[in-house]
N, C-alpha and C positions, 0 to 999 in steps of 0.2 A: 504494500500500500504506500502509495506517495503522501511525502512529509507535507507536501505543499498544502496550504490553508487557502481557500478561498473568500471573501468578505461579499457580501452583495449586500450594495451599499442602499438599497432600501428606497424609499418614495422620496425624491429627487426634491419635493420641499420640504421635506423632515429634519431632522437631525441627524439621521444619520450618516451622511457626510462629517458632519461636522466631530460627533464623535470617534466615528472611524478615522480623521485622521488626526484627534489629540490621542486616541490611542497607539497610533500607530509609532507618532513622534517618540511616545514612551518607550517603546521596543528597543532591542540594542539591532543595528544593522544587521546582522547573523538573520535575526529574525523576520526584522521587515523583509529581509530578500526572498525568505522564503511564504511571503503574503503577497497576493495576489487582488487585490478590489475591483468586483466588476458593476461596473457604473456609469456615471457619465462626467468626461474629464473637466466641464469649464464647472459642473457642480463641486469639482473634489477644489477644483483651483479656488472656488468662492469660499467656501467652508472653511481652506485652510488659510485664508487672506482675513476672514473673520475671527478665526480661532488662535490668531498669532502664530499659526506653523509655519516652521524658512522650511521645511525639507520641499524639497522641489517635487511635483507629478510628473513621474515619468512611466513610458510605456514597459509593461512585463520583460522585452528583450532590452530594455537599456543596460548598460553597467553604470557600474557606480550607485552610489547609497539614495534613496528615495521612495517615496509612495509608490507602490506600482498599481496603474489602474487601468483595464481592460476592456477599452473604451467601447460602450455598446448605442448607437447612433438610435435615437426615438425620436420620431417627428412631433414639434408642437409641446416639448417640453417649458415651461412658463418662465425660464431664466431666472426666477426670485422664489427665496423659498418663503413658505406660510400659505402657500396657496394650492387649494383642493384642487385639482386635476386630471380628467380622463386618460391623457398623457402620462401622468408620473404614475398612476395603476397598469396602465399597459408598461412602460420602461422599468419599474417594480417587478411584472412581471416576467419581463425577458431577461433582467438577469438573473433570476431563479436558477429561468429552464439554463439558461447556459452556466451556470453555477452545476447542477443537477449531471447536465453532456457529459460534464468535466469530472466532476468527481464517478460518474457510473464507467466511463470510458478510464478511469487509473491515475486522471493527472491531477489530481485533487486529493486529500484525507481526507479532509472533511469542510466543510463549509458555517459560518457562521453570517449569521443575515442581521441585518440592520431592522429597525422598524420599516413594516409596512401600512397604509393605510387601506383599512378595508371597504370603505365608501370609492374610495376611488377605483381600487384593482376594480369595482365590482361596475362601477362608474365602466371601465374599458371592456368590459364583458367576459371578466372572469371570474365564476362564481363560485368564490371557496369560502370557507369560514376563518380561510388564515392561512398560515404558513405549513400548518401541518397535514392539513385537507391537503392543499394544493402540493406538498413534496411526495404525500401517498400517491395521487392523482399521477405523477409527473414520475412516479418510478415505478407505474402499474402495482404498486403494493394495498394490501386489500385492507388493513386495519395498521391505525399508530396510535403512537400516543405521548403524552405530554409531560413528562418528567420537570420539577421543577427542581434544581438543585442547588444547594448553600453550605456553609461548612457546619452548621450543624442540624440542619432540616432538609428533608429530602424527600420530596411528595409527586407522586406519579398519579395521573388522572384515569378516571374508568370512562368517563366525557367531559367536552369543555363547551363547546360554543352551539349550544344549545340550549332551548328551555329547560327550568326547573322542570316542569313537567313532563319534556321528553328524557330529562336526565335519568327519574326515577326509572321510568321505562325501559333505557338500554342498560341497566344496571342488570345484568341479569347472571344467571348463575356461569354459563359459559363468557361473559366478558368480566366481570368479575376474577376469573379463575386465569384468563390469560391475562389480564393484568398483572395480577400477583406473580405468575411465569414470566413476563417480560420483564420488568421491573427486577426480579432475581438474578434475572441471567445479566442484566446491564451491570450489576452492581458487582456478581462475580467477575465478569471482564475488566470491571475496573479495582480488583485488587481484593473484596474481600469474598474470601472463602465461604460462609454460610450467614449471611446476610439475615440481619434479626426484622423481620417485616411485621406490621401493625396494619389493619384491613380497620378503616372509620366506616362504621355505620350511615346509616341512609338517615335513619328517623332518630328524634330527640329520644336519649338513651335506649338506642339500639330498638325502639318499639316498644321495649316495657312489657315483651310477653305479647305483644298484639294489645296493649292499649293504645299506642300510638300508632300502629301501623304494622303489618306484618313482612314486609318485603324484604327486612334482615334476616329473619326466619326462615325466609321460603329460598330467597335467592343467594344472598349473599353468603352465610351462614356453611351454605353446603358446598360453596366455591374456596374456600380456607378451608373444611375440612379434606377437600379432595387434593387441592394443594399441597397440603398436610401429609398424606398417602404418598406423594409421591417427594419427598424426603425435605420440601420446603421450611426451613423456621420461619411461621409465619401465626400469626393470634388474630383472632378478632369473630366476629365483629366489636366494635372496641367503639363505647361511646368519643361522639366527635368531638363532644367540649374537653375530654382528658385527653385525649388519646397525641395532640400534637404540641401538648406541654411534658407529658412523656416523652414523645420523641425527642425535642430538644432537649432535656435534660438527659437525652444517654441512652433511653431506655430501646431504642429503635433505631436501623438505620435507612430505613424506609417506610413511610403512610402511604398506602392505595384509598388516595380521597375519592368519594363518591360521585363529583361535581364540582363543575368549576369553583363558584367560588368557596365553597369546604375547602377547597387545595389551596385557591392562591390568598386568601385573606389569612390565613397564618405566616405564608411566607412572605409579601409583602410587609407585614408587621415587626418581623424580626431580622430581615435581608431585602429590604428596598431598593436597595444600591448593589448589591452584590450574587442576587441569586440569579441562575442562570437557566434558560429554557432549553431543553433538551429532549429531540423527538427521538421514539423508540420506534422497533419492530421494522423499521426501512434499510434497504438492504445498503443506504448509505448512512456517512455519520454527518449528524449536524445541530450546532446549538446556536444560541441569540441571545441577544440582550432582554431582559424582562421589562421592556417600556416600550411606550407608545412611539407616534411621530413629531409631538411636540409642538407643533406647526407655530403655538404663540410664542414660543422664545428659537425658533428655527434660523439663526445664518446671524444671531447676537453674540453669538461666541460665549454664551451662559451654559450649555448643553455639559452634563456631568458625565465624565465617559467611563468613571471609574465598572459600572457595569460590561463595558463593551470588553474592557480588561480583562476581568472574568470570564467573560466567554471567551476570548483566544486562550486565555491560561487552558478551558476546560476542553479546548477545540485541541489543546497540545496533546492531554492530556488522553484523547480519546485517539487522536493519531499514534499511540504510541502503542496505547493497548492492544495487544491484538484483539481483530475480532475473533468472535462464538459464532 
């Protein structure tokens, strides 16, 4: 597997430019050379004229020390950022898939992506729920899923961008149970041996026996037992109000949250700035910053990049491991 990293520098009025390259600046040369940003080049030039970066943009074959960025041409891009766009959803989207070529064709580890906005992509006529829809979509892979990870909480999703209501619904005992499977096996490839896993319940404490509901009972319940069977350390169903103050103190190194927000309002709470988004089950590797596109503080040079940091430390981190 090739060391090289790829960036896809995200909806051209976002921030992410502007992040990608204070983070970049912070790399030692070694590493930039082996980062690759595919974007668009007078955005990377804006971003880093705003963000105070000297290192120069230059193309992937240059020599010498600089941004390298992988200039991908999209008509009708708006030249200023903060501005919603047809255009920056469709160019959003074209560097994916050529992110996606790259790393499926060997010349990539792994890819990490900048914010995308989903109004827009959807604006250009492509209709995903995000990034992890659309990298399934785009590597014919039939189920993923959403890892969020921190140094001390680490939360994989069973759905995210969908209703409460549809969430209850796909929670079911077979995705349930490959959740828990996925999420093990990620954690074994990255280092630990029998990974101590926590499964949160659906309903306020756990259903209460079917006073609250019985869908931890029927579904969930039996997808940790079957887990269980086949040699997983894994507990639950495990009420949601304890179950991810356990895990941060120690007790766990993985939460299978039931729904989006069960997963990301503990982690945003305690890793704002540093947790990392991490898609499973795709037969490529690839992670992201946990933030939006910013658009009101976008090309002010306020944009906090220390998140974007984190995701290349964790993009190193997965180019190294081998894969399972």
């Amino acid at each position: 597997m090739s060391e090289q990293i790829v960036i896809t520098m995200g909806d051209p009025s976002g921030v992410g430019a502007e992040v990608t390259v204070k983070a970049l600046a912070r790399r030692d040369a070694a590493l930039r050379a082996q980062t690759t940003v595919i974007g668009d080049r007078d955005t990377m030039e804006r971003a880093a004229k705003a963000s105070g970066v000297s290192f120069p943009i230059i193309a992937p074959e240059d020599e010498g020390d600089g941004i390298r960025v992988a200039h991908i041409a999209v008509d009708g891009l708006p030249g200023a950022f903060g501005k919603l766009s047809p255009a920056c959803g469709e160019a959003s989207f074209q560097y994916i898939k050529r992110a996606v070529d790259m790393t499926m064709a060997g010349e990539a580890g792994c890819i990490v992506t900048a914010p995308i906005n989903k109004e827009a992509l959807n604006a250009a006529g492509h209709h995903y729920d995000g990034h992890t829809g659309m990298l399934a979509h785009l590597t014919g892979s039939k189920s993923s899923w959403m890892l969020l990870a921190s140094e001390r909480l680490n939360v994989v999703h069973v759905s995210t961008h969908v209703s409460l209501r549809d969430a209850i619904s796909r929670a079911t005992t077979e995705r349930v149970l490959e959740t828990i499977r996925t999420g093990h096996k990620h954690l074994v490839r990255m280092g630990l041996s029998a990974p101590r896993i926590a499964v949160a319940g659906i309903n306020p404490h756990c259903g209460e026996n079917g006073l609250f509901g019985n869908e931890d009972d029927l579904h969930v319940a039996p997808a940790v037992q079957a887990a269980r069977e086949e040699g997983i350390n894994v507990q639950g169903p495990i009420s949601a109000d304890t179950v991810y103050h356990r895990a941060y103190e120690g007790a766990f190194d993985l939460v299978i949250a039931q729904y989006h927000d069960q997963g990301h309002i503990p982690i945003k709470l305690v890793a704002f700035d540093t947790a990392v988004n991490v898609s499973l089950g795709l037969p490529i590797d690839r992670c992201s910053v946990d933030h939006g596109t910013a658009f009101d503080i976008a090309g002010t040079g306020k944009a906090n990049h220390e998140n974007m940091l984190c995701a290349l430390d964790y993009a190193a981190k997965m180019s190294a491991a081998k894969r399972g």
